[in-house]
N, C-alpha and C positions, 0 to 999 in steps of 0.2 A: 224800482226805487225812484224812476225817475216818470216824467212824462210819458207814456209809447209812442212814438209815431209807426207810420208804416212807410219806410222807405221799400221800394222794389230795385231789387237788384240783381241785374239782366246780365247775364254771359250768355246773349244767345237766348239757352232755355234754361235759364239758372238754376229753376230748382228740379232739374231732372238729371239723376246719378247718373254717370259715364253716358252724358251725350253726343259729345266732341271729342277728338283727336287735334292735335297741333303740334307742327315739330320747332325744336328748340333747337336752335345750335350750341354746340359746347365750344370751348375754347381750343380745340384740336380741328375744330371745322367741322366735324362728326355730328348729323342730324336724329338726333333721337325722339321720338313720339313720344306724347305725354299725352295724358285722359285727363277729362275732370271731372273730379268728384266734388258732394256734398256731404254733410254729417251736420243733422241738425239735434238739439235742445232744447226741453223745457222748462229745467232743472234750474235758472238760474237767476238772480235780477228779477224775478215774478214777469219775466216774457221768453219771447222764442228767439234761438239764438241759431242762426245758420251760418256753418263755416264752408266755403266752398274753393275748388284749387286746382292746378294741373299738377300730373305726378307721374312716374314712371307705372306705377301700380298702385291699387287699391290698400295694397300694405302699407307701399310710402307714404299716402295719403294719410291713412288711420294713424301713426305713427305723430304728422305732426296734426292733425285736428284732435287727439288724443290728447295731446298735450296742450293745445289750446283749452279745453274743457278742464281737465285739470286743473291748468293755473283760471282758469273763469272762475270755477265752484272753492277753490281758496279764497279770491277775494271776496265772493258772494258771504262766505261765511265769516270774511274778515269785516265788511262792510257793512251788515244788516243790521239797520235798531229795531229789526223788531223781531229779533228770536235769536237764543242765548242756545249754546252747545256747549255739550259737556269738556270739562277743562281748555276753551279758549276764552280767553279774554278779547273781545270786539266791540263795535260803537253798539249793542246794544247794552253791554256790562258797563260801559261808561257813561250810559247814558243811569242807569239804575243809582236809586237812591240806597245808602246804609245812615239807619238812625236820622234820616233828616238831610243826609249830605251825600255828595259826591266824593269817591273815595280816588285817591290817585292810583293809577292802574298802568301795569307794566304791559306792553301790549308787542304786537308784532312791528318789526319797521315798518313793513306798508304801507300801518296804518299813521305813523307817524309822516312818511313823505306824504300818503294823500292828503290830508288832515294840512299840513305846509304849504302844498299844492292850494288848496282853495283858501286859506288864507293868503295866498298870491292874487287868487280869482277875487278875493273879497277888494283888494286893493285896487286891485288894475280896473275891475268896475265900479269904482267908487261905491262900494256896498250893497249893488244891485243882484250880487249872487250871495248871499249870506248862510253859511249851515251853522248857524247858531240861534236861525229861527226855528227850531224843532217846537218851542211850545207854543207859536201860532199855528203851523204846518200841523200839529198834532190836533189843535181842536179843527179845523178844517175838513182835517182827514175822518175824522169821529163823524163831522155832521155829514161828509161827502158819503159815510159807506151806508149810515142810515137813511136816507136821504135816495143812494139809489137800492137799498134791499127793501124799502117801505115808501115810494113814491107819496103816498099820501100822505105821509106824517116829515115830508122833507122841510126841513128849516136851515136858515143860512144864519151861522151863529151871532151871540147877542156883539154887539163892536165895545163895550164896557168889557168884556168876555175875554175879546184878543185883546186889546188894549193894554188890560193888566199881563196880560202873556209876554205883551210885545217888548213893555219893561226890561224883560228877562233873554234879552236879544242880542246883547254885546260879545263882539265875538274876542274880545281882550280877557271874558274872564274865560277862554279858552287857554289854558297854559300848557304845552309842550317841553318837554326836555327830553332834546335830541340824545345827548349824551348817554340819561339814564334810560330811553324809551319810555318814558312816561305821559300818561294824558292823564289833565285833573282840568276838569271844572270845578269853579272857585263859587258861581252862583248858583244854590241850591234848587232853584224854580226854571233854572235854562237845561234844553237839550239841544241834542245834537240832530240835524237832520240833510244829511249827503248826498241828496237824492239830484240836486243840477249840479253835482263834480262826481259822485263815485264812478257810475257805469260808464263813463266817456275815459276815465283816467285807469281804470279796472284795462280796458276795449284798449288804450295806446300801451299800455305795462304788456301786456302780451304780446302786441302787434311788433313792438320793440325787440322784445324778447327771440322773438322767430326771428326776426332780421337779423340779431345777433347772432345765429344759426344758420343764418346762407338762407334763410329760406323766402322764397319770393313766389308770385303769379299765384296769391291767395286773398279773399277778403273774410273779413269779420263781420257781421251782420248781428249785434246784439240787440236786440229789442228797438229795430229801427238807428243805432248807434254805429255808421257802416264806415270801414277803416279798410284803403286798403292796402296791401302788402306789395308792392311791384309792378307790373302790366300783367295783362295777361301773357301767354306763353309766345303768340304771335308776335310780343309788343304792342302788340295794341293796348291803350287803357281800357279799366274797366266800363259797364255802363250802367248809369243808377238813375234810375227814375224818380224824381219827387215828387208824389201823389198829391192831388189836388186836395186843401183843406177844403173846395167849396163845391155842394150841388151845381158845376157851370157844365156838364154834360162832357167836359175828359177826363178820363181817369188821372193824367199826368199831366203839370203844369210844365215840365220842362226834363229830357235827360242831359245828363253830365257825363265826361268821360274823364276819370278821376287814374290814375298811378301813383300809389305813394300817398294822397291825402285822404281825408278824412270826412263827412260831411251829419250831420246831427240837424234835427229840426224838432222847436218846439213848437206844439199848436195847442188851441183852446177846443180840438175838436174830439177831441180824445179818452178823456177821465174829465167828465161832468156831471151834473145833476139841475135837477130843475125845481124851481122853488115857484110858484104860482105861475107857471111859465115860462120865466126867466131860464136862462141856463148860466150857471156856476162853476168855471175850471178849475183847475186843483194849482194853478201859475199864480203866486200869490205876492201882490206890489206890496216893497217892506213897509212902504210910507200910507198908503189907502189901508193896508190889512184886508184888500179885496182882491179878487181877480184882478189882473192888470187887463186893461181895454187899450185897445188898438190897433191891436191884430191879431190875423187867424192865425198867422204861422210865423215864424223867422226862423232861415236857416241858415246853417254856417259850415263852410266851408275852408279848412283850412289844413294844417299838417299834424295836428295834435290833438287826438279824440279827446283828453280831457278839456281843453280849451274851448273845443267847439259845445260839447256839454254847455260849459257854463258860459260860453257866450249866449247861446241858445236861449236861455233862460235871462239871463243879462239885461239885453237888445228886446227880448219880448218888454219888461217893465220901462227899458227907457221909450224917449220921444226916438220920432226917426231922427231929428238932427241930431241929438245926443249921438243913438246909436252907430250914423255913420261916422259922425267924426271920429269914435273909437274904432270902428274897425277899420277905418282907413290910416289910424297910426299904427296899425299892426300888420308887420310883413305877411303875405301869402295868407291873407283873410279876405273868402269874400262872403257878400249875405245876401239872401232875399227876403223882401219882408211881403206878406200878403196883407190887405187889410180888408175889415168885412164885404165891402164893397166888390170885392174885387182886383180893386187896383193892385197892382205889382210893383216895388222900387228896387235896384239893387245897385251892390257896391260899380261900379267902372270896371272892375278885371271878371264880375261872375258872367258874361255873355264868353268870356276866351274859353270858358270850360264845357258849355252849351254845344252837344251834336245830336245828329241825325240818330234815332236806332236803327 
């Protein structure tokens, strides 16, 4: 739904089932061993989703990554505009025309907090993360999938095209009633498209979820969208590699050692197509109606997977001074931005998170 990146996310040998042992103390002073496991997905969000964790056993394990997939493939089917299931109402039934119009639809709470959620995103970045641009994102996506299944017939759509799309972009005729669970769009030519808040806000609702459950020395790994649940078992933080957007000969521009937060990155290197050469990302500036330019990547770093989502996406359309100024009014946010060149900038606190592997 949204971007892919590829974050690597290192425990050691992460993705190798019952590699490591580690003991935990209990609250009795009693040290008990714990494994870890993985359990991965590809069932979900159209990427790969790896849950990985310490546990007394492979039962305990299953038990909660079980329930992680679970609640993943609920919102997946909560959140998707593009495929409709038999008797649930989701943003793709809200998106669907009856006679001409948008019908008002009684839907799941969910969808109702995410849906309030990015209209928070929508504010806090003065309009730079918007899911009421579904009918520019929607011709984009048309010429992006033609475009790469037919390289030689690829075209980058007419800008009179979006333009009249863009019209139909206001996220105000998005109307909400918490009360009755209801979502109506008012503007018959606007959709919805959730793809810089669903998967980061889907990835915190779970991660939340298990915490409310005691349960900790786990991360989430959704399609690059990596959350994690506590330290590892040692205390140690996790370690997560952010993969280089650029041919500079390292695989990784820098690892982090994360407990607790969250870390999302948008790039242009990912979901493109090329038009006489050119290459065309799917990150799309609401005011150009084009790819935004100016960097390969921004990523964010913070305590709230849906936040870092749509800052991700945010930060990529703004200037860097824009962008820092926002992430630096915001607590326990940091960023890095790459730009084609090369160059690296980031907030003042993202070097405190920077270790050795």
């Amino acid at each position: 739904m949204k971007k892919s990146i590829t974050l690597f996310v290192a425990l050691c040998l992460f993705f190798s089932a019952l590699s490591m042992t580690a003991c935990e103390q209990t609250e009795s002073g009693v040290h008990k061993e714990l494994e870890k496991f993985s359990a991965y997905s590809f069932d979900y969000f159209d990427t790969v989703t790896t849950i990985s964790g310490y546990a007394e056993s492979k039962e305990a394990f299953d038990a909660v990554a079980n329930d992680a997939l679970a609640q993943l493939g609920e919102y997946h089917r909560l959140f998707t505009i593009y495929h409709r299931f038999e008797g649930l109402e989701n943003l793709c039934t809200i998106n669907e025309l009856v006679d001409g119009q948008h019908r008002t639809v009684s839907v799941d709470a969910r969808i109702i907090d995410m849906l309030l959620y990015a209209k928070e995103m929508h504010a806090l970045t003065d309009g730079h993360v918007n899911i009421a641009m579904g009918s520019v994102l929607s011709i984009w996506h048309e010429y992006r999938t033609i475009g790469m299944d037919d390289p030689v017939s690829a075209e980058i759509p007419p800008m009179e095209k979006l333009q009249e799309a863009a019209k139909h972009t206001d996220i105000d005729h998005l109307v909400i009633d918490e009360q009755n669970c209801t979502v109506t769009i008012t503007d018959p030519q606007m959709k919805l498209d959730v793809g810089a808040v669903a998967k980061g806000y889907a990835v915190e609702m779970i991660a939340q979820a298990l915490e409310a459950q005691g349960v900790t020395g786990y991360v989430l790994n959704v399609g690059g969208n990596v959350r994690t649940i506590g330290t590892k078992a040692d205390g140690n933080p996790w370690t997560v590699g952010l993969e280089n957007p650029l041919d500079e000969g390292e695989d990784y521009i820098c690892y982090l050692g994360l407990a607790g937060q969250t870390l999302v990155t948008s790039g242009s290197y990912q979901r493109y197509y090329f038009v006489n050469g050119k290459q065309y990302h799917h990150i799309i500036h609401q005011d150009t109606l084009m790819p935004a330019e100016g960097f390969v990547s921004v990523s964010v770093l913070t305590k709230h997977s849906g936040m870092a989502d749509a800052l991700s996406t945010a930060l990529f359309c703004m200037t860097l001074e824009q962008g820092r100024a926002l992430a630096q009014s915001l607590p326990d946010t940091e960023v890095l931005w790459v730009l084609p060149d090369g160059t690296r900038h980031s907030t003042d606190g993202w070097s405190a998170y920077m270790i050795d592997p």
